[in-house]
C-alpha positions, -999 to 999 in steps of 0.1 A, spaced: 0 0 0 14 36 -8 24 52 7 40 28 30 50 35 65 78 14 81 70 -7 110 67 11 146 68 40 127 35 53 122 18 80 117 -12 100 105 -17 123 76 -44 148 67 -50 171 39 -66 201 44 -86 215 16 -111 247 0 -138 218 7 -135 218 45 -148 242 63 -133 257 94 -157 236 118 -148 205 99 -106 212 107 -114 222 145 -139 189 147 -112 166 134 -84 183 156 -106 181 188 -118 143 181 -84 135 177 -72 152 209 -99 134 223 -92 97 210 -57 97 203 -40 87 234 -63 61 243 -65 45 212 -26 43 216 -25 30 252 -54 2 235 -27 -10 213 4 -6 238 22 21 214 42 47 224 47 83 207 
């Protein structure tokens, strides 16, 4: 799958476009402030 990420080395991307409004930017930033450190600590990862 491209573009390939190696192992233990993830990561997200995001593109931010015209199409998005800002409500739909501060959303996603806020639901991932929300989620992202459990989700890690579900999968025993580390940043």
């Amino acid at each position: 799958m491209f573009p390939s990420v190696p192992i233990k080395r993830h990561g997200i991307r995001f593109t931010i476009n015209l199409n998005l409004s800002d409500e739909d930017v501060i959303g996603f930033i806020k639901c991932l402030a929300k989620h992202f450190h459990t989700v890690l600590s579900e999968r025993a990862l580390t940043v």
